[in-house]
C-alpha positions in Angstrom: 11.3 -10.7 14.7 9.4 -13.9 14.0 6.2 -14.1 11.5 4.3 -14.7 14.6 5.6 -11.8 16.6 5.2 -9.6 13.4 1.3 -10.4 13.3 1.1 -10.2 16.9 2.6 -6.6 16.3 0.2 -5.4 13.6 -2.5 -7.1 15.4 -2.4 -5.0 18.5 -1.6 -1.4 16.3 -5.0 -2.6 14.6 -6.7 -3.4 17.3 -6.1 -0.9 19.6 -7.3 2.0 16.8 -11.7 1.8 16.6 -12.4 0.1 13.3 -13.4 3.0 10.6 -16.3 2.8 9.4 -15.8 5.1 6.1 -11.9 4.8 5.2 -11.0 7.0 3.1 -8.2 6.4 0.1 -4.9 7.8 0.2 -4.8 11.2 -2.7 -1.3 9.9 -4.2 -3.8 6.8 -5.2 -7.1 9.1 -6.3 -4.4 11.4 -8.2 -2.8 8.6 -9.9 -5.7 6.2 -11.0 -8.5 8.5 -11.7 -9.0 8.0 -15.2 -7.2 4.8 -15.8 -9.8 1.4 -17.1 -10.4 -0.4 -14.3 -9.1 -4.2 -14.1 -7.6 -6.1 -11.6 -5.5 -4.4 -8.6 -3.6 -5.4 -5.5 -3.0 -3.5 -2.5 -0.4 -4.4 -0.7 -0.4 -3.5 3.3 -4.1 -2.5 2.6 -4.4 -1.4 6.3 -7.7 0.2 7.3 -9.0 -0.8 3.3 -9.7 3.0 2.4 -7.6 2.2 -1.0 -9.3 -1.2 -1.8 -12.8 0.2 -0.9 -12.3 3.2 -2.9 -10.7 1.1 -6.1 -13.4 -1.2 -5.7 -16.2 1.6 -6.0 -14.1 2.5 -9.0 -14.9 -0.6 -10.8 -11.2 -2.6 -10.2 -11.6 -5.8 -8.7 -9.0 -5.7 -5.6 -7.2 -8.1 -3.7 -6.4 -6.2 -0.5 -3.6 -8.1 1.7 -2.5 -7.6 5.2 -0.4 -9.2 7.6 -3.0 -9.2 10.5 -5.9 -10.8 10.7 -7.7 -7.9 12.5 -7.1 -6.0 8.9 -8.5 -8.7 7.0 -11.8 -9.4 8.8 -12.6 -5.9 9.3 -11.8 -5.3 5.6 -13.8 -8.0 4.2 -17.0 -7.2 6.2 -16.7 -3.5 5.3 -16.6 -4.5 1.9 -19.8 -6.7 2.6 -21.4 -3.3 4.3 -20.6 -1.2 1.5 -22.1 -3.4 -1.0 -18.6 -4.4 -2.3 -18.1 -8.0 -1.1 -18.1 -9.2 -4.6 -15.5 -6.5 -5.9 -12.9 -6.8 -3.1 -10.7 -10.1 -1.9 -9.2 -9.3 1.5 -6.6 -12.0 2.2 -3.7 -12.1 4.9 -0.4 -12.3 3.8 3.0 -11.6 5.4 4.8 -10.4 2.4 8.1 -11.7 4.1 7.4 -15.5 3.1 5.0 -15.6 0.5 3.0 -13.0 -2.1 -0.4 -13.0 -3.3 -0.7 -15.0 -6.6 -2.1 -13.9 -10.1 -1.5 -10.9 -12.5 -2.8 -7.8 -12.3 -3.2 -3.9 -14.0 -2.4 -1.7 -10.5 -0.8 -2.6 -8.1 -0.4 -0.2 -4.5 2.3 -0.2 -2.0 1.4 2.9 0.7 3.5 3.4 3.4 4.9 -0.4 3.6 7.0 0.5 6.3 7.5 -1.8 9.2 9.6 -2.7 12.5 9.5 -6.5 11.5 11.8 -7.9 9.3 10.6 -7.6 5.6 13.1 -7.3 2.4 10.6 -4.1 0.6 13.4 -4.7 -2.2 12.6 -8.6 -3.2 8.2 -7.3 -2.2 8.3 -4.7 -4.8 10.5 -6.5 -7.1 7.5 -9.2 -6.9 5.0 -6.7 -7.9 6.3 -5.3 -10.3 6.7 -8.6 -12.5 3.4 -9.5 -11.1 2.3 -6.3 -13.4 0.5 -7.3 -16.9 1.9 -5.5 -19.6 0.7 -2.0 -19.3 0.2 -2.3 -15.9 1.1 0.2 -12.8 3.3 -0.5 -9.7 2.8 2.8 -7.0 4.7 3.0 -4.1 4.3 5.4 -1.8 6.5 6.0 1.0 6.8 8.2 3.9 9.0 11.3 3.5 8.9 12.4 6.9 7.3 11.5 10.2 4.3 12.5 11.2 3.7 13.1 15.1 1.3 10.3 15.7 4.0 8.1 14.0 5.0 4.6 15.7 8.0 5.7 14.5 9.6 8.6 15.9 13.6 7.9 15.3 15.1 10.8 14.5 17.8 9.0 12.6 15.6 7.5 10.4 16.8 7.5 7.0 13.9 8.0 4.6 15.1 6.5 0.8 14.1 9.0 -2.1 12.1 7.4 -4.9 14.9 7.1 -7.3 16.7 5.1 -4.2 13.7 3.1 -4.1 13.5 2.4 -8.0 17.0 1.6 -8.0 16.8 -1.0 -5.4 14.3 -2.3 -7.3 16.7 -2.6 -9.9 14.3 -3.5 -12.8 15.2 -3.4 -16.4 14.3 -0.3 -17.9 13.5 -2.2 -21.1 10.9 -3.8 -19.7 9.6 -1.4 -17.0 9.5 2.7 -17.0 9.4 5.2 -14.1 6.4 7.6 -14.9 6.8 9.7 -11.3 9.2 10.2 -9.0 8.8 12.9 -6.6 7.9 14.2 -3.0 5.3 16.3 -2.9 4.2 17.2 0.5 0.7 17.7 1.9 -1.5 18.1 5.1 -2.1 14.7 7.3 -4.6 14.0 9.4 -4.3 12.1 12.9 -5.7 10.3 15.9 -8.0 13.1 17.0 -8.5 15.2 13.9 -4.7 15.9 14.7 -3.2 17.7 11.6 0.5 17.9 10.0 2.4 18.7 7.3 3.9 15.7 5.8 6.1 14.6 3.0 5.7 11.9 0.9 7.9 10.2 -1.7 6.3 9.4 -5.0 7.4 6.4 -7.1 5.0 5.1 -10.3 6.7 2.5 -12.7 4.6 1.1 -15.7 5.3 -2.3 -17.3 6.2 -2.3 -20.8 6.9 -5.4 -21.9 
């Protein structure tokens, strides 16, 4: 699949869903950062921009990046309507050919799953050496599918976090898994539609 197919893709998923007018932030993010000094994060796939508005009301200046365009527009004017413009950067990227430049404290990866073609390995890898010392690289990932899932394969293999981290393959000199687990908790869908789900857990801090 082509770059321009892939946006063309994520395009129509976007725009066939009503924009959301108070998205809300994924827990596995609230869980993890509450607490933390804010700085500079990046989310990565930011999606509907729950996570970057929320981090943003935080105090973290966020660069939010998405491959489609319909993301990025809606994101930066939400930002504008929730008085956030000046906290939040929404830029489109297709994390297949390039990543978003500078150094940060957090960066989030949720649910960077995709049908187009996209080496997660070498995107992660890039983040986490985008990390400043002391900085945070979460990846969440699906641990099951949910029944308003594009993806319904039933063969789908989902990769545990340690399968994740390995694939990474970053020096653990240098970098240190803090979590690595699959806790599972209730979803909500299209429709108020609700389901247990799964999700696997993978937090690596930068040491050096």
């Amino acid at each position: 699949m082509t770059t321009t197919d892939a946006v063309a893709f994520w395009d129509g998923v976007y725009a066939a869903r009503p924009a959301a007018g108070d998205p809300q932030p994924n827990v596995r993010l609230t869980e993890t950062v509450t607490g933390l000094p804010a700085g500079d994060a990046l989310d990565l796939g930011c999606g509907d921009g729950g996570d970057a508005l929320w981090l943003a009301g935080q105090g973290w200046q966020i660069t939010a990046a998405d491959i489609s365009a319909v993301v990025v527009e809606r994101l930066a004017a939400l930002a504008r309507a929730h008085g956030l413009g000046d906290r939040v950067t929404a830029v489109r990227h297709d994390l297949h050919t390039s990543f978003p430049p500078g150094g940060f404290d957090l960066i989030c990866a949720h649910y960077l799953h995709t049908p187009c073609d996209l080496d997660r390995a070498t995107v992660l890898r890039s983040a986490a050496y985008a990390l400043r010392p002391g900085g945070r690289l979460l990846v969440v990932d699906h641990g099951s599918a949910a029944p308003w899932s594009w993806n319904q394969d039933p063969d789908t293999h989902y990769p545990s976090p340690r399968e994740v981290a390995a694939g990474i393959d970053l020096a653990p000199e240098a970098w240190t898994v803090e979590r690595a687990d699959s806790p599972r908790r209730i979803a909500t869908g299209p429709g108020g539609r609700t389901a247990e789900v799964i999700d696997h857990v993978l937090l690596i801090r930068r040491t050096a």
